[in-house]
C-alpha positions as CSV (number, residue, x, y, z in Angstrom):
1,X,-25.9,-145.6,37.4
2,X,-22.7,-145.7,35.6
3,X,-23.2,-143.1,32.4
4,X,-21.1,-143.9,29.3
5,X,-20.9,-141.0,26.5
6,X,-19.5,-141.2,22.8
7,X,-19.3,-139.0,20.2
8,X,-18.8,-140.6,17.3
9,X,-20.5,-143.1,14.7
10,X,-17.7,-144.9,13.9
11,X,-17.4,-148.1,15.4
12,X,-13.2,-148.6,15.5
13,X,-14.1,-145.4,18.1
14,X,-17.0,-146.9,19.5
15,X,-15.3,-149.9,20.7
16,X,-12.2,-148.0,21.9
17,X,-14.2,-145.4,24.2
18,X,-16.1,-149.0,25.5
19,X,-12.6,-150.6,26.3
20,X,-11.6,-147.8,28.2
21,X,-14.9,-147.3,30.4
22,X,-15.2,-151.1,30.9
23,X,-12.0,-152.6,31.0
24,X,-10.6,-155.4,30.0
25,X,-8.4,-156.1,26.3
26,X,-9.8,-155.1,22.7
27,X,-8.3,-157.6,20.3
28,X,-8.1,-157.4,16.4
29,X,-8.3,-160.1,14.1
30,X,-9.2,-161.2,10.8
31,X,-11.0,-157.8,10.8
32,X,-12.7,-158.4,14.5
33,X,-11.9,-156.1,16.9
34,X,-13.1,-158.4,20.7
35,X,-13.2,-157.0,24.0
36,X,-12.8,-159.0,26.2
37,X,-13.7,-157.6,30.7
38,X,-14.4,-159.3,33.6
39,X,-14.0,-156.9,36.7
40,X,-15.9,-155.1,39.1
41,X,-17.6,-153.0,36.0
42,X,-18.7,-156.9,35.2
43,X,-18.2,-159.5,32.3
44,X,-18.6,-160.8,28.9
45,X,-17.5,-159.6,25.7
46,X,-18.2,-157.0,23.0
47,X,-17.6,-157.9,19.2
48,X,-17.6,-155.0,16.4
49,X,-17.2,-156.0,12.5
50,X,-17.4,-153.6,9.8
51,X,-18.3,-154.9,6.3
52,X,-18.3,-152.7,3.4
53,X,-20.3,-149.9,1.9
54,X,-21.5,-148.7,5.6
55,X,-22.6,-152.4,7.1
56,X,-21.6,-153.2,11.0
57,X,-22.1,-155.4,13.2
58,X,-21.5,-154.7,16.8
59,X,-22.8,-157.4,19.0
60,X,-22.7,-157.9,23.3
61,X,-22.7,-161.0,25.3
62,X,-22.3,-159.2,28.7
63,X,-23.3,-159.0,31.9
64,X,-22.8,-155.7,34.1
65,X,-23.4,-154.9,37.4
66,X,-24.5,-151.7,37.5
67,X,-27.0,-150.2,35.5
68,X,-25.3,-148.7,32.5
69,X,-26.4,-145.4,30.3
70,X,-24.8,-145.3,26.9
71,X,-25.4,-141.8,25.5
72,X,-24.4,-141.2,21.6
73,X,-24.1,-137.5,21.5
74,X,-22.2,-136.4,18.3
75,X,-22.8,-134.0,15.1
76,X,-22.2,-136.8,12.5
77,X,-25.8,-138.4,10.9
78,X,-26.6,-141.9,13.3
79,X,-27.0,-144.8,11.6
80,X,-29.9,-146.9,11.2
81,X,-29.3,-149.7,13.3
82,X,-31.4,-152.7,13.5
83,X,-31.3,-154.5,16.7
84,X,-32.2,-157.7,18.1
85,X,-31.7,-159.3,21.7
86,X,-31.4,-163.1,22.1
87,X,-31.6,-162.7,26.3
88,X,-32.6,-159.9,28.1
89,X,-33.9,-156.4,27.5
90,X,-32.6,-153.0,27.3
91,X,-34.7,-149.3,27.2
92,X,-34.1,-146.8,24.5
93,X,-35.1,-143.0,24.1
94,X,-34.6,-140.8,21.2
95,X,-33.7,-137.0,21.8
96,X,-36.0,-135.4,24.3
97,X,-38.5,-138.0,24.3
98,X,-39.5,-138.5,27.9
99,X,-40.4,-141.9,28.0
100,X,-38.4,-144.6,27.5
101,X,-39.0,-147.3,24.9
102,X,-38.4,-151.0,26.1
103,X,-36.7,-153.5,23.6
104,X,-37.8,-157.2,24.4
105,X,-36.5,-160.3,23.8
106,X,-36.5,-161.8,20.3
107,X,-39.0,-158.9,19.1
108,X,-37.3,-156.9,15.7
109,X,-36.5,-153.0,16.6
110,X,-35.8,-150.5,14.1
111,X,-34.4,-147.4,14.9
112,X,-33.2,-144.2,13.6
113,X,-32.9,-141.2,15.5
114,X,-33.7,-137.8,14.1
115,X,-30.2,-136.2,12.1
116,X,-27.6,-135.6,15.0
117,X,-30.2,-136.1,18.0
118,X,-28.9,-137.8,20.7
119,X,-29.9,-141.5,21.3
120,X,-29.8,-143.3,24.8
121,X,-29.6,-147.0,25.7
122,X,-30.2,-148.1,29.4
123,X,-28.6,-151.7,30.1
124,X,-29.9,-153.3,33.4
125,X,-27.5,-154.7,35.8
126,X,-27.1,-158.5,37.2
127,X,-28.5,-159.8,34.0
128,X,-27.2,-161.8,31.3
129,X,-27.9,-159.6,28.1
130,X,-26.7,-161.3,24.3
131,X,-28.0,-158.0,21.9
132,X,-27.1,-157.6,18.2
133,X,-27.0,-154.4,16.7
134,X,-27.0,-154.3,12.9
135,X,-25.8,-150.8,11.9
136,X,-26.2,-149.6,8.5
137,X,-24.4,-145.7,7.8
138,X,-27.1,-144.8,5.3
139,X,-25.3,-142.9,2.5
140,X,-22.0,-145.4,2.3
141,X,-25.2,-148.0,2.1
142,X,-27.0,-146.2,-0.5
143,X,-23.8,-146.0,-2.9
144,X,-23.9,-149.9,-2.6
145,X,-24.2,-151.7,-6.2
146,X,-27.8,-152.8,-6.5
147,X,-28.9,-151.9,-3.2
148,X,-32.7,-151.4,-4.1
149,X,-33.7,-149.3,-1.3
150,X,-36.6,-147.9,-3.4
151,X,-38.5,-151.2,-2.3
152,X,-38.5,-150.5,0.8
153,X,-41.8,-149.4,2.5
154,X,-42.0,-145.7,1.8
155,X,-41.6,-144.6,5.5
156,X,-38.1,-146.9,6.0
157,X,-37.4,-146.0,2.0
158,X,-37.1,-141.8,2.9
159,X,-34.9,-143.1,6.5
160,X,-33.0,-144.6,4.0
161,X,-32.6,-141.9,1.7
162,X,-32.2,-139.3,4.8
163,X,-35.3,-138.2,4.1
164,X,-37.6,-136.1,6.3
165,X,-34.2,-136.0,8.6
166,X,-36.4,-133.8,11.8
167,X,-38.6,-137.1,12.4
168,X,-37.1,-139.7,14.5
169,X,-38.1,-143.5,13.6
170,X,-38.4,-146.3,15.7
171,X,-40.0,-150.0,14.5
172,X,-40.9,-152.2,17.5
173,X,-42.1,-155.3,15.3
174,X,-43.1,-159.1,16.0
175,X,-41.3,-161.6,17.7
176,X,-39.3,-163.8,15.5
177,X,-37.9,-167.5,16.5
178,X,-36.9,-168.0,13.7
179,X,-34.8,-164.3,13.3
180,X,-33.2,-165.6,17.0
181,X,-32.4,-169.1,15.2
182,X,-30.2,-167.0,12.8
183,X,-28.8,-164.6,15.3
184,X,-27.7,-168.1,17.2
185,X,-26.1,-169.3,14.3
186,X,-24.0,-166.3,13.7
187,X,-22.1,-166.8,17.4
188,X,-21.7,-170.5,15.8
189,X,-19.4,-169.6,13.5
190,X,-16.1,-171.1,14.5
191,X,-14.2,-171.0,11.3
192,X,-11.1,-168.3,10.6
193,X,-9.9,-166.5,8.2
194,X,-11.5,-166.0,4.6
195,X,-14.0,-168.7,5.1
196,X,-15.2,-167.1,8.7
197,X,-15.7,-163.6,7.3
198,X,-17.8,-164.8,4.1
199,X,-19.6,-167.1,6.8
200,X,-20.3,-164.2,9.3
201,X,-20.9,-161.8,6.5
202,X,-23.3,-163.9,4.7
203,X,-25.6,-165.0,8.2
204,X,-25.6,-161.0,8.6
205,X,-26.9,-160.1,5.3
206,X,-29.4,-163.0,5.7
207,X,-30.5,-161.5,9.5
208,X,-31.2,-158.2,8.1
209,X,-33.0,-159.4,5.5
210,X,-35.2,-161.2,7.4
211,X,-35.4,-157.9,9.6
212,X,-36.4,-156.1,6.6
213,X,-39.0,-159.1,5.8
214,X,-40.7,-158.6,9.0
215,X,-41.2,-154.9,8.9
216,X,-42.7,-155.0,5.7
217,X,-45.3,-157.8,6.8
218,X,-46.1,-155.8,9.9
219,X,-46.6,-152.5,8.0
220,X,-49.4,-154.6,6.2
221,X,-50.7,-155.7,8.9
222,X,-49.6,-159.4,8.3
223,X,-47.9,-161.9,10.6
224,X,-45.4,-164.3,9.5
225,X,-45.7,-167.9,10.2
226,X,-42.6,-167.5,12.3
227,X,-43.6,-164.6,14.6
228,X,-45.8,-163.4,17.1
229,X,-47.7,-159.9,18.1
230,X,-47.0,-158.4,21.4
231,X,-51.1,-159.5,21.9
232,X,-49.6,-163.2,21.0
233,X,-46.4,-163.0,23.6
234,X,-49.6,-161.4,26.3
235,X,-51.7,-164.6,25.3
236,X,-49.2,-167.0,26.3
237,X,-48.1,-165.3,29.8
238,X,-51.7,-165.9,30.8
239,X,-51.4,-169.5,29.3
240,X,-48.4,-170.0,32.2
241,X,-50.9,-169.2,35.3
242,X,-53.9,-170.8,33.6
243,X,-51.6,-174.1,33.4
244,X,-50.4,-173.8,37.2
245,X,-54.3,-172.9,38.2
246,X,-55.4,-175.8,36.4
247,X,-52.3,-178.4,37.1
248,X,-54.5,-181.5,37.8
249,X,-56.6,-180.8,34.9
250,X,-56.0,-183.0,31.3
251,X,-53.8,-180.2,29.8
252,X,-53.7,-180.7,26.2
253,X,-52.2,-178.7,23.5
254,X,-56.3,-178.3,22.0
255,X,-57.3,-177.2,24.9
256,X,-54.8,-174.4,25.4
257,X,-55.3,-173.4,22.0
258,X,-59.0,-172.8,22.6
259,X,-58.3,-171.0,26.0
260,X,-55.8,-168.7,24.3
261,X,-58.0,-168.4,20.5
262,X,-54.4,-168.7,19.4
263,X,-53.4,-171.7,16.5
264,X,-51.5,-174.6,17.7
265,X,-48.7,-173.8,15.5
266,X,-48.2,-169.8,17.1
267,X,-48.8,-172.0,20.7
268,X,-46.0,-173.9,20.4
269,X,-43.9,-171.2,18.9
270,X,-44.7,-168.9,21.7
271,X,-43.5,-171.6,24.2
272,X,-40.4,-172.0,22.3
273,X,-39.8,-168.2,22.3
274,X,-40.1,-167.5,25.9
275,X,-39.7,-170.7,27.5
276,X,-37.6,-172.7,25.1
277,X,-39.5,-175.9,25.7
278,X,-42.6,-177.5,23.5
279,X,-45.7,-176.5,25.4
280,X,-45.8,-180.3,26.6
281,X,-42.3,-180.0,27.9
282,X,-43.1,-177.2,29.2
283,X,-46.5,-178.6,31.4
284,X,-44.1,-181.2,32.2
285,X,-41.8,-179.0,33.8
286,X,-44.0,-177.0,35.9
287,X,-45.7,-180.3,37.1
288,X,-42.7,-181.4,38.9
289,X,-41.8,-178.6,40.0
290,X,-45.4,-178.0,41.7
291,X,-44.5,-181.6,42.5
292,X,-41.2,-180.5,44.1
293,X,-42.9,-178.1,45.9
294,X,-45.3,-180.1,47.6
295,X,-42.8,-183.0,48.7
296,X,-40.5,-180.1,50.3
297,X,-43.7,-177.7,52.3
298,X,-47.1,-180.5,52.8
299,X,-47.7,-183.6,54.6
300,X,-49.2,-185.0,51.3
301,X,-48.5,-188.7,50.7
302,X,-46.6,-189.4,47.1
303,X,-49.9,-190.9,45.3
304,X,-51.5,-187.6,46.6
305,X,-49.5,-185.2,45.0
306,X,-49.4,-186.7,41.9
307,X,-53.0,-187.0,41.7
308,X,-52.7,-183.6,42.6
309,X,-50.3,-182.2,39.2
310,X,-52.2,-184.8,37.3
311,X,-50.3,-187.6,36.6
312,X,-52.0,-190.8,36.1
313,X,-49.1,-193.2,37.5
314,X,-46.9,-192.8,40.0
315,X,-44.1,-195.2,38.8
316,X,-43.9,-192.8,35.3
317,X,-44.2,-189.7,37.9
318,X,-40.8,-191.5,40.0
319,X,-39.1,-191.9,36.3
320,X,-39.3,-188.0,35.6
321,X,-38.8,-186.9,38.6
322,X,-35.3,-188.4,39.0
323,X,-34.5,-187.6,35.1
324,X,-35.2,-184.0,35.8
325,X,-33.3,-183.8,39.9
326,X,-31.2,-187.2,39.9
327,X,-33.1,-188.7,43.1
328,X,-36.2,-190.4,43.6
329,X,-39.4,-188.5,45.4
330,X,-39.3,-190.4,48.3
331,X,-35.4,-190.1,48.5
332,X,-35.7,-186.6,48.5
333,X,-38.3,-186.0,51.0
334,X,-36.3,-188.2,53.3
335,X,-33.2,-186.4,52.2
336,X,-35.4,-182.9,53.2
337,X,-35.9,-184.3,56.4
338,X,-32.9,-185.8,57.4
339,X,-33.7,-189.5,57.2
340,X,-30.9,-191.7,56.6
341,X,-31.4,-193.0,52.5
């Protein structure tokens, strides 16, 4: 496992000591520093921004391919950073914590580590990972104009204010689609100059917020119409295998809402979130690939195996078959078994 250790909390260093254990070019504009790799430590790019009165954004769109340790070991107070990862997953641990803490996809993580503890972050390898990291450095934040910190719930408020500096915090909250809609739209941004940095500056401020939103509503126990519970996310990964058990059954969006007790609205956000598909898109989907399947590994006629994923007709079943693999299911068995077209 490659190990990567910085000292500092200061991101111009941050992004230095990363160019020189990954490689590649750091370039600077319009107050962007970019790097930029693709070697045999891997690929992608890292982007770091700092905005005024202790506000950063360092954000990674990488792929590596070894397993990679980043260690922040340093005397200076860590920030509170508030993270949030569009694809993937990465492990965290705090100090002398023993077990690791794993940050999913699209859930909203707070953390804060105790005052100069070190902090750990474990990035897999061979897998696309797009991670935001919104870092605030408390005190520069705190002499911020109207920064009203002191309506904050009262555990985040005394982070805030450095308080109770022996405890470390950590916030693993809902899972927010529509916090990953924002995230999106802040790669979007394809302006330059002024109008870019107002753009990026203002989707920032509006991510944290939201950020900030969600801990409060989960602190009191509420859910927002736009996020699910790790009980939720469990919910729908049973709702996959209960669809493929039950592929030739009538599948409708009632009926997994009964099986799962969850609402059709959190349904068809949960499908969104992990499988970004409707959940009838999604049935759809796994039909013809069970379909797929079937034509490649059983001596089942056509009309079977659609009877068999539960399509009524077999001329709609032809239809989205070829829009989804570009051939017909008779071509393709043929083409399997190489018959002439």
């Amino acid at each position: 496992m490659q190990e990567i250790v910085i000292n500092s909390v200061r991101d111009d260093v941050i992004l230095e000591h990363l160019k020189d254990c990954l490689g590649g070019t750091l370039q600077k504009r319009w107050g962007e520093s970019t790097i930029t790799f693709q070697n045999k430590k891997g690929h992608g790019t890292i982007r770091g921004i700092d905005f005024d009165k202790g506000v950063s954004l360092l954000d990674c769109d990488i792929v590596l391919n070894e397993p990679t340790k980043i260690i922040f070991d340093t005397t200076q107070v860590s920030p509170v950073e508030f993270i949030f990862i569009s694809e993937g997953s990465i492990q965290y641990k705090e100090g002398n914590e023993k077990e690791m803490m794993e940050l999913e996809r699209f859930q909203n993580i707070i953390v804060s580590p105790k005052r100069t503890s070190k902090k750990m972050f474990v990035f897999p390898a061979k897998q696309p990972l797009k991670v935001n990291f919104i870092r605030i450095r408390k005190k520069e934040f705190l002499n911020k104009k109207n920064n009203n910190v002191t309506y904050l719930n009262e555990l985040l408020y005394k982070v805030f204010k450095d308080e109770n500096s022996d405890l470390p915090y950590a916030h693993s909250g809902s899972f927010s689609l529509k916090i990953a809609d924002q995230v999106k739209a802040l790669g979007d941004v394809y302006d330059s100059g002024i109008i870019r940095t107002l753009s990026l500056e203002g989707r920032l401020y509006l991510i944290l917020s939201l950020q900030l939103m969600e801990h409060h509503e989960f602190e009191d126990k509420e859910i927002l119409p736009e996020s699910l519970s790790k009980g939720d996310i469990r919910k729908i990964h049973q709702l996959s295998q209960f669809i493929v058990d039950n592929i030739s059954e009538p599948l409708t969006v009632k009926l997994l809402s009964e099986e799962s007790t969850l609402s059709p609205k959190k349904l068809q956000l949960g499908f969104r979130l992990l499988y970004s598909k409707s959940v009838n898109e999604y049935i759809r989907q796994i039909k013809l690939e069970i379909a797929r399947d079937l034509l490649k590994s059983s001596e089942l006629s056509i009309s079977e195996i659609v009877y068999h994923v539960g399509i009524k007709s077999r001329s709609y079943f032809s239809k989205i078959f070829h829009e989804e693999y570009g051939v017909l299911p008779t071509d393709y068995r043929k083409k399997l078994r190489g018959q002439k077209l």
